[in-house]
GULOMAR-582287 format. One line per 5 residues: number of its first residue (from 0); their letters; for each residue x, y, z of N, C-alpha, C. Coordinates in nm, 3 decimals, padded with zeros to 5 digits. Example, Ala and Ser with C-alpha at 12.3 -4.5 7.8 and 13.67 -1.06 7.14 Angstrom:
BEGIN
0	as	01.319 -00.569 00.780 01.230 -00.450 00.780 01.320 -00.330 00.780 ~ 01.285 -00.225 00.708 01.367 -00.106 00.714 01.290 00.003 00.787
***
This chain:
BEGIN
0	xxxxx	11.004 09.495 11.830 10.882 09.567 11.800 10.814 09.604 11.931 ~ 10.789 09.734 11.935 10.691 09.744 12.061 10.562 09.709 12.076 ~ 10.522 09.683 12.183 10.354 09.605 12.207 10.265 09.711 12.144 ~ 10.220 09.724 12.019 10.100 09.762 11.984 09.953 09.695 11.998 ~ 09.891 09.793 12.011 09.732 09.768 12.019 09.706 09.652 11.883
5	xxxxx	09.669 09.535 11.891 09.602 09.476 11.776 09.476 09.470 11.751 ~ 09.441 09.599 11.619 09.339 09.649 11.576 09.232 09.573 11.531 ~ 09.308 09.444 11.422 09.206 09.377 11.325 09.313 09.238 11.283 ~ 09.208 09.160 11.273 09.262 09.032 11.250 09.196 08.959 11.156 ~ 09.281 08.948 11.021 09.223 08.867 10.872 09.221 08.698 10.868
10	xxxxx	09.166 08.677 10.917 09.162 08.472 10.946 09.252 08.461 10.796 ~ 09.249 08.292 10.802 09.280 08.243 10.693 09.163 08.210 10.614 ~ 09.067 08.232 10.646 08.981 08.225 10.538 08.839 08.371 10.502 ~ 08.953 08.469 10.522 08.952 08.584 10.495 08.986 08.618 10.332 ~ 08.873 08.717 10.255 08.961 08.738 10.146 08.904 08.880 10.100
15	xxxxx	08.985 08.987 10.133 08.936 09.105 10.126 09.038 09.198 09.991 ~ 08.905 09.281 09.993 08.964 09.369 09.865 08.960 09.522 09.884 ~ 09.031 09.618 09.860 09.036 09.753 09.893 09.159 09.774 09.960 ~ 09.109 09.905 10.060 09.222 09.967 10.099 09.193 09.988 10.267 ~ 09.308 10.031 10.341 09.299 09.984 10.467 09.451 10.047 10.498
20	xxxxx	09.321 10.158 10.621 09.410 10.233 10.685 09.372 10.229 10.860 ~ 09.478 10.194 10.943 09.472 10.154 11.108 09.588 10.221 11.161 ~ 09.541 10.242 11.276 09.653 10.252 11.402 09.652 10.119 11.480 ~ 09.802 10.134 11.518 09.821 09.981 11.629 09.904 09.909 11.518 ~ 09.780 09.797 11.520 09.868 09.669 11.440 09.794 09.585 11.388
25	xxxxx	09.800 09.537 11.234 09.717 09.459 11.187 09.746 09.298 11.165 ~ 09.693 09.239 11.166 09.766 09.079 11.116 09.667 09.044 11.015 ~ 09.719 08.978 10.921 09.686 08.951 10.800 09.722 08.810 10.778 ~ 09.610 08.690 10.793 09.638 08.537 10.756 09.564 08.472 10.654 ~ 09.493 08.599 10.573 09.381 08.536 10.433 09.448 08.609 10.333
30	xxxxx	09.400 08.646 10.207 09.394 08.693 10.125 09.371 08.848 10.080 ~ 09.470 08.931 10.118 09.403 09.063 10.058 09.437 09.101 09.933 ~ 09.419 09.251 09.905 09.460 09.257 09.789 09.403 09.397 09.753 ~ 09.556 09.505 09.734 09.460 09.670 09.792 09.609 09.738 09.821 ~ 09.512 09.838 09.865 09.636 09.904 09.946 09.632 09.950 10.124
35	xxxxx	09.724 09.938 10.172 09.760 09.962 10.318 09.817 10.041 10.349 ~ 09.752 10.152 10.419 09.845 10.262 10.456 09.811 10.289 10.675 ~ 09.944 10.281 10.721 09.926 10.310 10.867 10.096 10.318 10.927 ~ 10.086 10.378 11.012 10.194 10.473 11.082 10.233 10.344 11.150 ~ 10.166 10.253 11.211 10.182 10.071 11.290 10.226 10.015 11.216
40	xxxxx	10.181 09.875 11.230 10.255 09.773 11.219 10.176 09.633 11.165 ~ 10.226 09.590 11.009 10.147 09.563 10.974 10.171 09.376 10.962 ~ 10.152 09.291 11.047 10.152 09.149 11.026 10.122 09.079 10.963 ~ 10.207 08.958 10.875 10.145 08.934 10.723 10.175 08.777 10.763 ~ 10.119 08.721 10.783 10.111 08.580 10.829 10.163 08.448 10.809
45	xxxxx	10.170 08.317 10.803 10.230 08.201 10.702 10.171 08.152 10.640 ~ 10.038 08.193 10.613 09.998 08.131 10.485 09.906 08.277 10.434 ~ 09.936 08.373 10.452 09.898 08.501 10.371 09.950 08.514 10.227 ~ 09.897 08.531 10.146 09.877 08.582 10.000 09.803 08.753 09.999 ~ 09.875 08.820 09.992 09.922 09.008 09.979 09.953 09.053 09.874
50	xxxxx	09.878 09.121 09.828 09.898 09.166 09.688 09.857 09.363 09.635 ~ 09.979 09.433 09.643 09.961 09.581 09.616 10.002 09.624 09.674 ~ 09.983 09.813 09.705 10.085 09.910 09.757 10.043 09.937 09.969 ~ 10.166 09.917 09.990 10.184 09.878 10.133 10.267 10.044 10.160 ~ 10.219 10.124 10.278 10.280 10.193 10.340 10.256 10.215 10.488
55	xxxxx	10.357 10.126 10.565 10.367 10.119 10.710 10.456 10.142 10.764 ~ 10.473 10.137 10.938 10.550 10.166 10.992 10.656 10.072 10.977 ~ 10.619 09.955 11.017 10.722 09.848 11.041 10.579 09.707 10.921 ~ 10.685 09.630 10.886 10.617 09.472 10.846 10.680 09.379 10.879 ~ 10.628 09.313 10.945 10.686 09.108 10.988 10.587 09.024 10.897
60	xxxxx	10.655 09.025 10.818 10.608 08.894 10.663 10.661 08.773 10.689 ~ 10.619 08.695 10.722 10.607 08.538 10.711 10.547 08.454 10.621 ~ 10.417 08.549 10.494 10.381 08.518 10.442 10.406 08.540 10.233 ~ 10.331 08.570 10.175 10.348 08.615 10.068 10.311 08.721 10.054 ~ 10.414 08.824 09.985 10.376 08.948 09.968 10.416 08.997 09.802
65	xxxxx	10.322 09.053 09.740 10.373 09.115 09.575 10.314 09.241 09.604 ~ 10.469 09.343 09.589 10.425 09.505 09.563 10.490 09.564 09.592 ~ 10.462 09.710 09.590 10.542 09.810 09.663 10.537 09.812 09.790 ~ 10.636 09.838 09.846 10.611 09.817 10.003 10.729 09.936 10.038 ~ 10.686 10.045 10.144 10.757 10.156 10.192 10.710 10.162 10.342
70	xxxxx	10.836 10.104 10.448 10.798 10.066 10.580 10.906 10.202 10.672 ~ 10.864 10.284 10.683 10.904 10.391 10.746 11.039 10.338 10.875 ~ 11.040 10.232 10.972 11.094 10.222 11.047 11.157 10.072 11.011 ~ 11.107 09.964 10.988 11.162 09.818 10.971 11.091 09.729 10.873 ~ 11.186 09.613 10.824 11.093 09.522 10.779 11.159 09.416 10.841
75	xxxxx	11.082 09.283 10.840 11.144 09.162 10.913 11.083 09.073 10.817 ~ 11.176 08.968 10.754 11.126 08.878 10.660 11.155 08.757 10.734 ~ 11.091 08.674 10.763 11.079 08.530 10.840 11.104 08.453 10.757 ~ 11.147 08.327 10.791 11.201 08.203 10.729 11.117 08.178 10.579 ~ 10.977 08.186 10.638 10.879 08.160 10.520 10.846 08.247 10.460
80	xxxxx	10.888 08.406 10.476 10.830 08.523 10.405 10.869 08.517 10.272 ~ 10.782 08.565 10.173 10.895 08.601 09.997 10.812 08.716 10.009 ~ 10.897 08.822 09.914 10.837 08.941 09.902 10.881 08.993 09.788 ~ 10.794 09.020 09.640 10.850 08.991 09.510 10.758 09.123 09.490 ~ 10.886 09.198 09.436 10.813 09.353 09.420 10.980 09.500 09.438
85	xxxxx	10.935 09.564 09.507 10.986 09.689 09.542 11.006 09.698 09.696 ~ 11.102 09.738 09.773 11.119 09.727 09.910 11.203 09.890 09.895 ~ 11.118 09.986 10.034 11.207 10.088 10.029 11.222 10.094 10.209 ~ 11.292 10.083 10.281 11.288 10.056 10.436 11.429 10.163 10.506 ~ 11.461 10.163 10.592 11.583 10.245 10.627 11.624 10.126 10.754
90	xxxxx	11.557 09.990 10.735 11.660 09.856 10.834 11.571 09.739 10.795 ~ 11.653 09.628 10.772 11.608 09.498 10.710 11.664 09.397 10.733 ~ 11.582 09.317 10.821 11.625 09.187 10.873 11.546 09.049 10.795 ~ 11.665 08.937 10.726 11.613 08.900 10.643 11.630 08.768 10.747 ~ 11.531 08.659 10.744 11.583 08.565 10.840 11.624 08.464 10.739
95	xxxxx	11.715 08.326 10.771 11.728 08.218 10.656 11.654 08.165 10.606 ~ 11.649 08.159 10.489 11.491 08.083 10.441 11.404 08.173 10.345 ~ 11.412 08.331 10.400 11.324 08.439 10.361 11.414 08.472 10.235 ~ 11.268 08.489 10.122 11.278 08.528 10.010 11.280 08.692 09.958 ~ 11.346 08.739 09.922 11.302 08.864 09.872 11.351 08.854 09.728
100	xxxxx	11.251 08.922 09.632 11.324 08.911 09.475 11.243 09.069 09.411 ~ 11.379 09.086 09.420 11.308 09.243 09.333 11.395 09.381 09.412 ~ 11.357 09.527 09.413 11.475 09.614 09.430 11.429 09.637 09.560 ~ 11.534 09.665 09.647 11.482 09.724 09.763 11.622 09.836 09.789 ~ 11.556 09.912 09.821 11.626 10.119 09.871 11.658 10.062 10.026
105	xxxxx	11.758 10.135 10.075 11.765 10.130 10.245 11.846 10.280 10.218 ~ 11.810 10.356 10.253 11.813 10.475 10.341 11.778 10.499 10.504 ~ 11.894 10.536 10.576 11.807 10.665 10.658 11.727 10.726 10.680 ~ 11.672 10.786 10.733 11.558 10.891 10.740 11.656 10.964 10.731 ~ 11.646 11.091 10.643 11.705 11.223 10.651 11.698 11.318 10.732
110	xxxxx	11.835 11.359 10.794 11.851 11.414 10.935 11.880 11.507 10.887 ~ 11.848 11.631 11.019 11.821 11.780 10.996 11.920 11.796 11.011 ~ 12.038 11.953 10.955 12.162 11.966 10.967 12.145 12.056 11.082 ~ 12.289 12.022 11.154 12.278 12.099 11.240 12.251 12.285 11.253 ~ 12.201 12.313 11.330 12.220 12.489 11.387 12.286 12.482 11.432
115	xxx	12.354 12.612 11.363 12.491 12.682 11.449 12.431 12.715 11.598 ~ 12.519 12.711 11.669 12.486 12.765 11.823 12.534 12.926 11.869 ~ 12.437 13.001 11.886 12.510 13.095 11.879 12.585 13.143 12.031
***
C-alpha cells in the first residue's frame, strides 16, 4: 500500500452513523454503520464492527465487516478480519485465519483494445 495521507481516525469507542466520503486514508476502530465511498484507502481495525455499502480504493480489514464492498484496486483480509456479505475487487489477499463468507467477483479492470497503428 502506498503512504497515504491519514485523514480521520474512529477510536474504539467511536460509534458513528451515515455516510463518509475522504481522500487519503481512513481507519476505522469503533462502530460504524453507513456507507463509504473514497478513491483511498479504507482501514477497518481489530476490534471494528462495519456494517453497509463500502466503495474504495483498496481495504485492510482486520476487523468485522457486513456488506457490499467494491474496492477498485485491493482488498487485504488479516488473520482476524471476517467479511460476511458481497466482495467485488480485481486482487485479494486473504491472510490465515481471515474469514470471508459470502460471494466475491475478481475481475480486472477492463482494458482498452488496442489501436491499430497506422
Amino acid at each position: 500500500m502506498a503512504k497515504e495521507e491519514l485523514n480521520a481516525f474512529l477510536g474504539s469507542n467511536t460509534v458513528y452513523e451515515g455516510k463518509l466520503v475522504f481522500e487519503g486514508s481512513v481507519h476505522i476502530d469503533g462502530k460504524f454503520t453507513g456507507e463509504i465511498t473514497s478513491e483511498g484507502t479504507l482501514v477497518i481495525g481489530k476490534g471494528a464492527v462495519v456494517d453497509g455499502t463500502f466503495n474504495v480504493g483498496e481495504l485492510m480489514l482486520s476487523g468485522q465487516l457486513t456488506g457490499d464492498v467494491v474496492a477498485k484496486r485491493r482488498v487485504v483480509v488479516h488473520s482476524s478480519g471476517v467479511l460476511e456479505g458481497r466482495l467485488r475487487t480485481p486482487s485479494l489477499l486473504t491472510e490465515e485465519g481471515g474469514i470471508i463468507e459470502g460471494q466475491i467477483t475478481m475481475r480486472a479492470p477492463a482494458q482498452r483494445p488496442e489501436q491499430p497503428k497506422d
